[in-house]
C-alpha positions as CSV (number, residue, x, y, z in Angstrom):
1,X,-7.4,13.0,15.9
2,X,-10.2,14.9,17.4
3,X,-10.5,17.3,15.2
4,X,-13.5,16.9,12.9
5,X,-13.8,20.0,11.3
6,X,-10.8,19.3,10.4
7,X,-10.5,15.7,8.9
8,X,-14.0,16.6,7.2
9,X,-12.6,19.5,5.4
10,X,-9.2,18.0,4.7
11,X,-7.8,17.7,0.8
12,X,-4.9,17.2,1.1
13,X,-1.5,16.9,3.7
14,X,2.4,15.7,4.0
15,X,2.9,13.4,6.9
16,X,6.9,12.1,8.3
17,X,6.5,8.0,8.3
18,X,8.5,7.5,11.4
19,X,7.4,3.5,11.3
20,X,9.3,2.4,8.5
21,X,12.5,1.3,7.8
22,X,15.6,1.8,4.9
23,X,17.3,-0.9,4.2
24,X,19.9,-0.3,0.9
25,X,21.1,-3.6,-0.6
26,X,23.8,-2.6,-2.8
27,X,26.5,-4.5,-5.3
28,X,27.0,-5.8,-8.1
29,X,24.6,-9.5,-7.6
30,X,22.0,-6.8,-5.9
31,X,19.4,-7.2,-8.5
32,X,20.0,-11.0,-8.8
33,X,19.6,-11.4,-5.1
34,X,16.2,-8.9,-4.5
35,X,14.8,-10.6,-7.3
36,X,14.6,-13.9,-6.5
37,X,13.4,-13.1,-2.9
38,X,10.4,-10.9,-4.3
39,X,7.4,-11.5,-5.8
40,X,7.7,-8.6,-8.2
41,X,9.8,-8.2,-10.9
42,X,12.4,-5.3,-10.4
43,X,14.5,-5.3,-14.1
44,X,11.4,-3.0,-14.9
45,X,12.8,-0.7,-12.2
46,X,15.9,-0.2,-14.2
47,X,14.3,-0.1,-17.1
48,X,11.9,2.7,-16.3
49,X,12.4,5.5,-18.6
50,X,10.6,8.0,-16.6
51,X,12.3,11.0,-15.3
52,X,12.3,10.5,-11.8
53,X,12.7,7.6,-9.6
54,X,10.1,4.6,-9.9
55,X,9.2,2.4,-7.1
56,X,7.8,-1.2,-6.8
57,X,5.5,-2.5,-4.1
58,X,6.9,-6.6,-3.5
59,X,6.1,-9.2,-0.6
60,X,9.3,-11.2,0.8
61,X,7.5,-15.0,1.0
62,X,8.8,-18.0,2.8
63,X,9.5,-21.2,0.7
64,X,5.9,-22.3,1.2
65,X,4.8,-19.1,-0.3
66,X,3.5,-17.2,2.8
67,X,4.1,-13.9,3.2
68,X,7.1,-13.0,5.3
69,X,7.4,-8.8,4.9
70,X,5.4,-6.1,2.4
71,X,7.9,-3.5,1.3
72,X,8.4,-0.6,-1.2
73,X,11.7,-1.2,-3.1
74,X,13.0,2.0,-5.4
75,X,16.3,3.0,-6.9
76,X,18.9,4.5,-4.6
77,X,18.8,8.4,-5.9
78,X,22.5,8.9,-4.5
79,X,24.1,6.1,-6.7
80,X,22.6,6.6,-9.9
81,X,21.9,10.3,-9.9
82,X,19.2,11.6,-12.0
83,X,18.4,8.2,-12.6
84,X,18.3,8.7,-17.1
85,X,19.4,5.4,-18.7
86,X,22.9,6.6,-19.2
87,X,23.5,6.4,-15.6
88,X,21.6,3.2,-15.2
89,X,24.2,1.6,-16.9
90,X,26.3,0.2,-14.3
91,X,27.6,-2.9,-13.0
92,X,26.9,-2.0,-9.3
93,X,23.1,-1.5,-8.3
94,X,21.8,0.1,-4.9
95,X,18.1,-0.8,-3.9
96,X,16.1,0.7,-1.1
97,X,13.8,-1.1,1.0
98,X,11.0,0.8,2.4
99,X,10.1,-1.6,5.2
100,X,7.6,-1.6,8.7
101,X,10.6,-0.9,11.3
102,X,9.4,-3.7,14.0
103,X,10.3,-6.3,11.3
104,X,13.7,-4.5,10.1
105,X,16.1,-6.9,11.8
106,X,14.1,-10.3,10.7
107,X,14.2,-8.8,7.4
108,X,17.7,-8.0,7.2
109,X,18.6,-11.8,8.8
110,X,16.0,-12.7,5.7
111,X,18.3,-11.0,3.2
112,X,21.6,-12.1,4.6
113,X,20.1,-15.6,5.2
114,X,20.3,-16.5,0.8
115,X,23.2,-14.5,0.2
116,X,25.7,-16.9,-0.5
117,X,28.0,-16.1,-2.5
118,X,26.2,-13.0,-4.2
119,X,28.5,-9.5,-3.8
120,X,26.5,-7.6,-2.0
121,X,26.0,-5.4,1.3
122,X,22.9,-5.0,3.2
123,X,23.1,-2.0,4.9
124,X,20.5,-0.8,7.3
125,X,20.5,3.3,6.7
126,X,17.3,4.5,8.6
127,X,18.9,7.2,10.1
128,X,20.2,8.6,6.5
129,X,16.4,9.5,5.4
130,X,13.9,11.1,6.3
131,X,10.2,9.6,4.7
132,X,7.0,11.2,3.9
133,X,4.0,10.8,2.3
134,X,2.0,13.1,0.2
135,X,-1.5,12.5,0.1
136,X,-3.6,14.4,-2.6
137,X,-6.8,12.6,-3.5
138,X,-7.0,14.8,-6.4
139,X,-3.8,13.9,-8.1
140,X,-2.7,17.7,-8.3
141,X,0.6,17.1,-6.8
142,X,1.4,14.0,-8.8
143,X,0.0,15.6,-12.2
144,X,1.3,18.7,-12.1
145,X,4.7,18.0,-10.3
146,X,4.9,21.0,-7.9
147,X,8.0,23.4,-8.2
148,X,8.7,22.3,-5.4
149,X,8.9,19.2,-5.6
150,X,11.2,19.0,-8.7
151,X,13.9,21.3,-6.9
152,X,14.2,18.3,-4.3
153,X,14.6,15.7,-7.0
154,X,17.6,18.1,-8.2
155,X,19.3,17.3,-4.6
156,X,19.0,13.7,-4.8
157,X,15.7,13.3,-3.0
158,X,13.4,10.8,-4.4
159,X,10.0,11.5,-5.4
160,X,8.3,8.6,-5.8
161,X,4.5,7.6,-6.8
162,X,3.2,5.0,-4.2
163,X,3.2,1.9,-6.6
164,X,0.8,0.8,-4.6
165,X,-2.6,2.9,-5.9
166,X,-2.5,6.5,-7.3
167,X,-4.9,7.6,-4.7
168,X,-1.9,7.0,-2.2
169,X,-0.1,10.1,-3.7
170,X,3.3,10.2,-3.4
171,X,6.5,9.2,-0.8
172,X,9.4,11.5,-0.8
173,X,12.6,9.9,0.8
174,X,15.3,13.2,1.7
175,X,18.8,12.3,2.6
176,X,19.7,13.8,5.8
177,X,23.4,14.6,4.7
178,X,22.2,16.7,1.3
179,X,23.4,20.0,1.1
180,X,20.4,22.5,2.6
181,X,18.3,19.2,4.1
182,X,17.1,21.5,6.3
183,X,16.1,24.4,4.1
184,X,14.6,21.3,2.0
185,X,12.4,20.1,4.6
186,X,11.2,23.2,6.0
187,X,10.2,23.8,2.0
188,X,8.5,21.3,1.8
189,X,6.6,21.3,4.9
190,X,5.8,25.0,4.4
191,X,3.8,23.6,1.2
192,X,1.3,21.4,2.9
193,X,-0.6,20.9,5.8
194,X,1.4,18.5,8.0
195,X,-0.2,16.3,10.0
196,X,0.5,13.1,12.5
197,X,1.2,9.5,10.9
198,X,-2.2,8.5,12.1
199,X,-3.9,10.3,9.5
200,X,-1.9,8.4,6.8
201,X,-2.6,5.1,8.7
202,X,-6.2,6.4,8.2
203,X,-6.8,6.8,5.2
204,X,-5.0,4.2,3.8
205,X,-7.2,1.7,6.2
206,X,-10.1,3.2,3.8
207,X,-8.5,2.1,0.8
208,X,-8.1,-1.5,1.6
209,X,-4.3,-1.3,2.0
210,X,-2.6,-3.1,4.6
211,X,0.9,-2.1,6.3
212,X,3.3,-3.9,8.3
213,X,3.3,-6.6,11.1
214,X,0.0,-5.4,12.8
215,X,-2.1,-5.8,9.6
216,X,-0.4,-8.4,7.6
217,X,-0.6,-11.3,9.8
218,X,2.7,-12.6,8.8
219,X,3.8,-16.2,8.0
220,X,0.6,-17.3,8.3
221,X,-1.3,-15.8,5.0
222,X,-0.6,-15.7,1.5
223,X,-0.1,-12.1,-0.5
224,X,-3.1,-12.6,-2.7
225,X,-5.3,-12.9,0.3
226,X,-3.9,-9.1,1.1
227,X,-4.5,-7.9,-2.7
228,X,-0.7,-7.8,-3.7
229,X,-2.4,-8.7,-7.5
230,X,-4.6,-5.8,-7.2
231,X,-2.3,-3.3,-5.6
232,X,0.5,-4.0,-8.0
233,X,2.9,-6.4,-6.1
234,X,2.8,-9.1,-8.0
235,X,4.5,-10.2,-11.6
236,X,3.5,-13.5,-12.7
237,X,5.3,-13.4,-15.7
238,X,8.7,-13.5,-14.1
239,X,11.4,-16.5,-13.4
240,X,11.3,-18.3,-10.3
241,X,11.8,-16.8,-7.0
242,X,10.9,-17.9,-3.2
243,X,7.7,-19.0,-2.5
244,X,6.6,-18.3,-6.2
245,X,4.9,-21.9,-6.7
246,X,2.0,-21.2,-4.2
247,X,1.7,-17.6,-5.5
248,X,1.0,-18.8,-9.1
249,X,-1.0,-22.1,-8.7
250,X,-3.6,-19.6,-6.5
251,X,-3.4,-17.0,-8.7
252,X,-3.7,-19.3,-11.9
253,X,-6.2,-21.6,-10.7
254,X,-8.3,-19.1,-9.0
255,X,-8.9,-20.3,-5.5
256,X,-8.7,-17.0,-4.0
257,X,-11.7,-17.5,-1.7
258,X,-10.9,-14.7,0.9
259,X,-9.5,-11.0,0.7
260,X,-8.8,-8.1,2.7
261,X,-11.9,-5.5,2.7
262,X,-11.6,-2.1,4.3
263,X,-15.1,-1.8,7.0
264,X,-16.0,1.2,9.2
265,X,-18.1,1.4,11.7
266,X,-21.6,1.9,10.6
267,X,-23.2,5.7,10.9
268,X,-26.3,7.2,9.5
269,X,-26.9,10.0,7.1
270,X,-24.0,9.7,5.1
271,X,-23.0,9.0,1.2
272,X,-23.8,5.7,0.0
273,X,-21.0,3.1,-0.6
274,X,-22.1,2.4,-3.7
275,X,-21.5,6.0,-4.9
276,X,-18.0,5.0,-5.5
277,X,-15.2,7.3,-5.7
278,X,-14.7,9.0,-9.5
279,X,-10.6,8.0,-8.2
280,X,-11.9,4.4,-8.7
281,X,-13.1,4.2,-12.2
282,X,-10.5,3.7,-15.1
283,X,-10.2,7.3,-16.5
284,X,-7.6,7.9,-13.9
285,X,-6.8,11.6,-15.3
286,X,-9.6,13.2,-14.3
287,X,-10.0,14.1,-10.1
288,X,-12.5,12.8,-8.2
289,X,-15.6,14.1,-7.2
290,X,-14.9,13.7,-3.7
291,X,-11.7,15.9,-3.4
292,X,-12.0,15.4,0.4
293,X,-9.2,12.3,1.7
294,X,-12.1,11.4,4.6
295,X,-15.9,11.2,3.4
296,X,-18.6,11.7,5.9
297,X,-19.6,7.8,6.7
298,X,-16.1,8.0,8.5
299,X,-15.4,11.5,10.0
300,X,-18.7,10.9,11.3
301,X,-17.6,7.4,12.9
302,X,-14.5,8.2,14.8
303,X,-16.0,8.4,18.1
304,X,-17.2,4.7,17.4
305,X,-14.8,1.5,18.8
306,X,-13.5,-1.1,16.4
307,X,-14.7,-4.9,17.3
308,X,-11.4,-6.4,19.0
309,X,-8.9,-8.0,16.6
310,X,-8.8,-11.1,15.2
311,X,-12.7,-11.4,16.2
312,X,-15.5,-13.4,14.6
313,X,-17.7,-11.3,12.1
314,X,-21.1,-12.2,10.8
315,X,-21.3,-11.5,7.3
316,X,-24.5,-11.7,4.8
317,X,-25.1,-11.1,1.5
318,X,-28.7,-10.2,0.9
319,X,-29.0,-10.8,-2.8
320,X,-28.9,-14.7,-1.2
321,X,-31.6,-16.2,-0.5
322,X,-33.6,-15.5,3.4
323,X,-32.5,-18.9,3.8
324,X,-28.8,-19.0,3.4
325,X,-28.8,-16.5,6.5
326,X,-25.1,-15.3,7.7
327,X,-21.9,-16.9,7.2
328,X,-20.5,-19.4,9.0
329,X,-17.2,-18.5,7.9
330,X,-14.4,-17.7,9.5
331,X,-15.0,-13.8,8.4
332,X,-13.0,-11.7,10.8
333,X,-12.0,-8.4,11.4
334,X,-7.9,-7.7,11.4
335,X,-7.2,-4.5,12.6
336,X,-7.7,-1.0,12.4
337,X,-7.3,2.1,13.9
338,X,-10.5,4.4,15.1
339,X,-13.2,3.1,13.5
340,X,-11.8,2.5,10.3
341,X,-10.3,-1.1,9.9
342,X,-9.3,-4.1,7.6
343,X,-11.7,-7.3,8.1
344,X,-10.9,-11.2,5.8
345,X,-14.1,-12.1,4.7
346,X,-15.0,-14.7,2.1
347,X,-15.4,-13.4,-1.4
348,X,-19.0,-15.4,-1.7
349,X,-20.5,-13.3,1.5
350,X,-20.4,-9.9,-0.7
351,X,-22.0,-8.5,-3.8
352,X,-18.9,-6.5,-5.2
353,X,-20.6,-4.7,-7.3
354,X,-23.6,-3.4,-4.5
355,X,-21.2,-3.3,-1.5
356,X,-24.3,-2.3,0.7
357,X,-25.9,-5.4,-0.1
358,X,-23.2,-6.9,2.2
359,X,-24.3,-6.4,5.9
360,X,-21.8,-7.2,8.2
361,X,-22.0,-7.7,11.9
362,X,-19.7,-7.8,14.7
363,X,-20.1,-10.1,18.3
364,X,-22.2,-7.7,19.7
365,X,-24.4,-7.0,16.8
366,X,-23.4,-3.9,16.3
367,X,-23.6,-2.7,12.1
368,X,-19.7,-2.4,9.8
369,X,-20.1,-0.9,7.0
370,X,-18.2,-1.7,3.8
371,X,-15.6,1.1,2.5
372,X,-15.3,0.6,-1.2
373,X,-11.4,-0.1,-1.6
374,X,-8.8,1.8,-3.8
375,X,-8.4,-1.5,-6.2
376,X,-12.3,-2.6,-6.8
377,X,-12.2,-1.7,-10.3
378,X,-9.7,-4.1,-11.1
379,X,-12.2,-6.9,-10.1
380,X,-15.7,-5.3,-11.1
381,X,-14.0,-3.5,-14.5
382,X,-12.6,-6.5,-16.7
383,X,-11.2,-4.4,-19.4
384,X,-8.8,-2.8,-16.6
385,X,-5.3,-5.3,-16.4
386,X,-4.5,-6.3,-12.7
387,X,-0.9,-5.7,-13.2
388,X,2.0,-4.5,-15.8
389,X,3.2,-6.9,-17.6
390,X,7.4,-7.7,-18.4
């Protein structure tokens, strides 16, 4: 990734996910059995009317509600076709679990582990599918549903919108068995730039949205600390399900004290964080300003290190008082990858709506900058909802 002139003039690319997982749960207790082991609520998936396949973004919690895996669950293409509502009638249901492949095997133990007597099969089926992502910060692929793009939903590939943000474009899973997969791919690739799976890992760093067993900190945090309510991961309108009482007490009470925040590595001469991106606001339809995926104050950056994970931060809001000084807080920094990175820091150390009224200072007093995250107008804009509602 040292190619600047590159990343600084980039708009848009397809990248292969090589780090995730499939598992299919299939049969016909499948639904019963995902959805009281997830913290979204996944009837809506069947009863999506849209044209093409829908996906969910859902945590796997342990009974004392802390989060176990993230995942990306969508309708299996193969088993219910074009996926209209005449085919959705069916006794038998067939999930896929997008998943981070170093946890593939817990998870399946996970899913095996509360099966009981439900009549299903948990099938790992990496090795069926290819996975990419799409990214397009302008929405052009996703708006105007390339040509392209709808020939490979004809062959039973899924084209699905990350669930997770907009701004994350889209995730195509192609079956390696379809008829012409590798006319299909060589399509598809012809269409964008393609690019290593670092670049997606980048730029969703600098949206706030964390990924897998690196970022995550499994079994030891709760999914509201990682903006699962924000990013769409959550329902807390549906029936019970593991690790749900934890989950809604937070959630209901409000004692979320901490989140996830995407930081980079400070630099000079470049936009203000505070000059948010047009993707952010609430009128969705119309493309951002900033076409570009990487903005200056982190192209600029990359030559810069990270502070070492898990690492103390000092943190400081300076609409405080001189007095209150920096936090004492357990504010740390995650993980990342060049200088773009996730850091937990307490929700009273930052003016959310002036991010760089936040200074923030690793152990060898060198200057992180804020990164305003793909979900902040869900906190700062009240009339947007934080999630669909059953």
């Amino acid at each position: 990734m040292n190619n600047i002139p590159l990343i600084q003039s980039l708009k848009k690319c397809i990248i292969q996910l090589n780090n995730r997982s499939i598992i299919k749960v299939v049969g016909k207790d499948a639904l019963k059995h995902l959805n009281g082991l997830t913290t979204n609520h996944l009837i809506r998936l069947k009863d999506n009317q849209s044209p093409y396949v829908s996906s969910q973004y859902n945590g796997f919690l342990a009974p004392n509600g802390r989060l176990l895996f993230d995942s990306i669950i969508s309708l299996d293409r193969s088993h219910y076709g074009q996926g209209t509502t005449t085919s959705l009638e069916t006794d038998i249901d067939a999930f896929l679990i997008d998943i981070d492949k170093a946890v593939s095997k817990e998870a399946i133990d996970h899913l095996k582990q509360y099966k009981m007597r439900n009549k299903i099969d948990i099938i790992d089926v990496s090795d069926q599918y290819n996975l990419y992502s799409i990214l397009d910060k302008t929405y052009k692929t996703v708006r105007d549903k390339d040509q392209s793009l709808v020939e490979l939903e004809s062959q039973e590939c899924s084209v699905i919108m990350d669930p997770r943000h907009d701004i994350m474009g889209l995730r195509i899973l192609m079956p390696k068995g379809v008829k012409n997969a590798s006319e299909l791919q060589n399509g598809l690739l012809s269409k964008f730039t393609q690019l290593p799976e670092e670049y997606y890992h980048l730029f969703r760093l600098s949206q706030g949205i964390a990924e897998g067993v690196e970022e995550c900190q499994y079994s030891q945090v709760i999914p509201l600390e990682y903006n699962f309510d924000l990013l769409n991961g959550v329902d807390f309108h549906k029936g019970c399900y593991l690790g749900q009482e934890l989950t809604s007490r937070t959630h209901f009470t409000g004692l979320i004290r901490k989140r996830v925040f995407p930081v980079v590595m400070k630099v000079d001469q470049v936009e203000s964080v505070s000059v948010m991106d047009e993707a952010l606001l609430s009128n969705e339809s119309v493309p951002p300003k900033e076409s570009h995926l990487f903005p200056l104050r982190i192209s600029n950056s990359l030559s810069l290190e990270l502070p070492p994970k898990d690492s103390v931060l000092s943190v400081k809001n300076n609409n405080h008082t001189e007095e209150a000084g920096y936090s004492r807080s357990q504010d740390k920094f995650v993980s990342g990858q060049k200088s773009v990175g996730l850091a937990m820091l307490k929700l009273d150390n930052i003016d959310i709506f002036q991010l760089d009224n936040t200074t923030i200072k690793d152990q060898q007093q060198r200057d992180i900058t804020l990164l305003p995250p793909c979900w902040l107008s869900k906190v700062t804009n009240p009339k947007q909802p934080i999630q669909e509602v059953s």
